[in-house]
N, C-alpha and C positions, 0 to 999 in steps of 0.2 A: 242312635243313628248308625245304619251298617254303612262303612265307606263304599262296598261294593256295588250296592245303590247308586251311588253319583258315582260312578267311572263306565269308559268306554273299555279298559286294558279287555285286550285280547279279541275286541271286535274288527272286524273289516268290513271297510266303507270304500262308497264311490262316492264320489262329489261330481258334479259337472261343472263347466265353469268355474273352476277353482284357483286361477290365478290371480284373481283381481275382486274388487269390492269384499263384499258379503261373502264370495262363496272362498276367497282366500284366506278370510280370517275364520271359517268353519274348521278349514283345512286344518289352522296352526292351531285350531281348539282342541280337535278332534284328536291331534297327535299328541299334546300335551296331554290330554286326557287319559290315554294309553292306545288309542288305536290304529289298526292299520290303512293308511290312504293309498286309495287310487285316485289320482286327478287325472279330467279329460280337459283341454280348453285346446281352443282354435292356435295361439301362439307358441308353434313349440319352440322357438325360441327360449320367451319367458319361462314356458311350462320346464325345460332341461336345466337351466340355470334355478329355478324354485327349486326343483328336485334336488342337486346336487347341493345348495342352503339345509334343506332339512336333512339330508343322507350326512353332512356332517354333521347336524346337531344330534346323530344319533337315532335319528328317525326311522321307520318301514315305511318308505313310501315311495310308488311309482306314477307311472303316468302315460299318456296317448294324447296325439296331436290332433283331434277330430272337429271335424266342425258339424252339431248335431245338427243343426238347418236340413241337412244334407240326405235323402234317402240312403237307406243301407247302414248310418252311421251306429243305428243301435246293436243293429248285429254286431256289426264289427268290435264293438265294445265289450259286447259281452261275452263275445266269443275269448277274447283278450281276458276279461275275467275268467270265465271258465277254465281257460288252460293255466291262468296261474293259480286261482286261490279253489275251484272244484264248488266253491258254495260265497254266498254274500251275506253280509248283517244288516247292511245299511244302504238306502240308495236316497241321495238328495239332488233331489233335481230342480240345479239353480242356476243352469245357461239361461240366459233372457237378453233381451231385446228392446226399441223399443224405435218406432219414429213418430215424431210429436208434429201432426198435421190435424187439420180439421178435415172431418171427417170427407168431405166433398171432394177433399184433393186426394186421395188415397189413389194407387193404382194396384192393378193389379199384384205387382210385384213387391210391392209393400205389405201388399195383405197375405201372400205366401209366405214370407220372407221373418213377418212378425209370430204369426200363425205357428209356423216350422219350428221356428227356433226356441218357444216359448212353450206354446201347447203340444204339439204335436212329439215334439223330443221327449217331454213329459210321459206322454200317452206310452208311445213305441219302448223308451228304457224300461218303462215300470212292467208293462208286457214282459218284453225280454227277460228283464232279471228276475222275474215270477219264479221259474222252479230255484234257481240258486236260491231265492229266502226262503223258500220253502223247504230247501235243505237246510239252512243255517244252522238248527241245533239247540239255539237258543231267541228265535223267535227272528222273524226280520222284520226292518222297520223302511218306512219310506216319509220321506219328507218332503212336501213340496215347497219351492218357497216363488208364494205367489204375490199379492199385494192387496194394498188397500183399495187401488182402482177396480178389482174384482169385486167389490161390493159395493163401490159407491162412487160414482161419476168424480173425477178428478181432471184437472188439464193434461192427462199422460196421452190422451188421445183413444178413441174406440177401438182402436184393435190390441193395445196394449189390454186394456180394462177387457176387450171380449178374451185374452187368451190367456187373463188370470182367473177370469171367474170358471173358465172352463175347466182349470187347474184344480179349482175348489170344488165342482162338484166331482170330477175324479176321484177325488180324495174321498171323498163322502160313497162313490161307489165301490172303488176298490177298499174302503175299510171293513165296508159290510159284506161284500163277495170274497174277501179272504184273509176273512177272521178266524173261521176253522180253519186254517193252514198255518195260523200261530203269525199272522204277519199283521203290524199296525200302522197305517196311514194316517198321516196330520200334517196340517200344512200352517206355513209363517205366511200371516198378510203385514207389510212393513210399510211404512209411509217415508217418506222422504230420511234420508242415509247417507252420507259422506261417502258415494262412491263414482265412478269414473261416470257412468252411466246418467249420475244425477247431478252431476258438475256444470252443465251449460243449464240448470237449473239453479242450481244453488248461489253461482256468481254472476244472476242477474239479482241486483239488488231490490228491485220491484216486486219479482216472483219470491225472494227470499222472505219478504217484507211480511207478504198474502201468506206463507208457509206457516211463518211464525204466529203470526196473529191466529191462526184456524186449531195451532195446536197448543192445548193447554200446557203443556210442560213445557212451550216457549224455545224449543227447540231441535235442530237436526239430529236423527240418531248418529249411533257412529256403527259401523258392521260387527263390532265382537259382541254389541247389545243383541244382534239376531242370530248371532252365532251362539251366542248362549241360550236361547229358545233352541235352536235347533238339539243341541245338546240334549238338553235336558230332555225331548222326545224321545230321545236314541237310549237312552238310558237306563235300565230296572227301575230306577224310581217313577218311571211315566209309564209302567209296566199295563195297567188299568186305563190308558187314556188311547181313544184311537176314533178317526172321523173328524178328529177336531181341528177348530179356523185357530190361530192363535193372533188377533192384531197386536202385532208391537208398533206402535204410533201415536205415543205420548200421549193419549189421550183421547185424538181425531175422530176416530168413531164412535164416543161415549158423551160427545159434544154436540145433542144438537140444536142449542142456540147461546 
């Protein structure tokens, strides 16, 4: 086994959403790992205080208060990239959203609002940071992390589930439009997670009831389970692997009856 295989050291990453759930334990993966972080999330609050947690642990890691919803937000990011690091290794785009209605009550502003901040931010970052991985050196990689609902009808609601599966074929496009540019795209479908997002889920004891019983491992993940897929994508060992869904969800989708 060469260690150099399973390590991040010396790569530079962006993360979206990275203070909270999933995409905050990517974060503290990623730096343990050896890499360099840039987080972007909505709270600069929280986002200055995480920063200044990892800068004393030793860490390279900065950050931007954006909220990707937002037109313009991708530029701005990457423009912010470009002047500090000139090229990128890594881009995981894992801001998400989610409002849990049937489908009839939806308005318009729900389906902007899900759409934006889910698919659309996906779309526009991976755009944007195209030449910096294409500069990168040593191959760039992009991560989407989308969900189980992008492949199979679940209660998160129709535009949750339309703006992961859109996620998924992304991924399946841009793997194969920029392969010859040395950059590989894969995406995490995850099922229900101990994160903020999934909390007015998880502490109804009814819907937790239905959750458990559907998944063979009989249980909630926890975020450093998908942070460790995500990992391993980003990696020289996944060096051959690109286009692909990865479900991490105990089981869910290999269950059907």
């Amino acid at each position: 086994m060469t260690p150099s295989l399973w390590s991040l050291s010396g790569q530079r990453a962006l993360i979206t959403g990275g203070t909270k759930g999933i995409g905050e334990a990517i974060v503290q993966q990623f730096l343990d790992l050896g890499a360099s972080v840039f987080i972007v999330a909505r709270d600069n609050d929280l986002l200055q205080q995480q920063l200044t947690d990892y800068r004393q642990q030793g860490h390279l890691v900065d950050g931007l208060a954006v909220d990707m919803s937002k037109p313009g937000s991708a530029a701005q990011v990457m423009d912010t990239i470009k002047e500090k690091w000139g090229s990128l290794d890594i881009l995981v785009n894992n801001a998400g959203t989610n409002i849990r209605k049937a489908t009839a009550d939806y308005s318009p502003a729900d389906y902007e609002h899900v759409l934006n901040t889910n698919q659309r931010s996906a779309y526009e970052l991976s755009q944007a940071a195209y030449p910096l991985l294409k500069a990168s050196g040593i191959g760039g990689k992009i991560v989407m992390i989308s969900s189980v609902s992008g492949l199979a009808h679940t209660s998160s609601g129709s535009l949750y589930g339309m703006s992961k599966a859109a996620m998924l074929q992304l991924t399946r496009n841009l793997a194969v439009e920029w392969a010859p540019d040395g950059i590989r795209v894969n995406a995490v479908a995850p099922w229900y997670i101990k994160t903020p997002l999934a909390t007015p889920v998880l502490t109804n004891p009814e819907k937790l009831s239905g959750i458990l019983r559907r998944t063979p491992m009989n249980r909630v993940g926890e975020p450093e389970e998908i942070a460790s897929v995500v990992s391993f994508l980003c990696m020289p060992a996944s060096s051959y692997v690109t286009g692909q869904t990865i479900s991490a969800d105990g089981g869910l989708m290999a269950w059907a009856y």
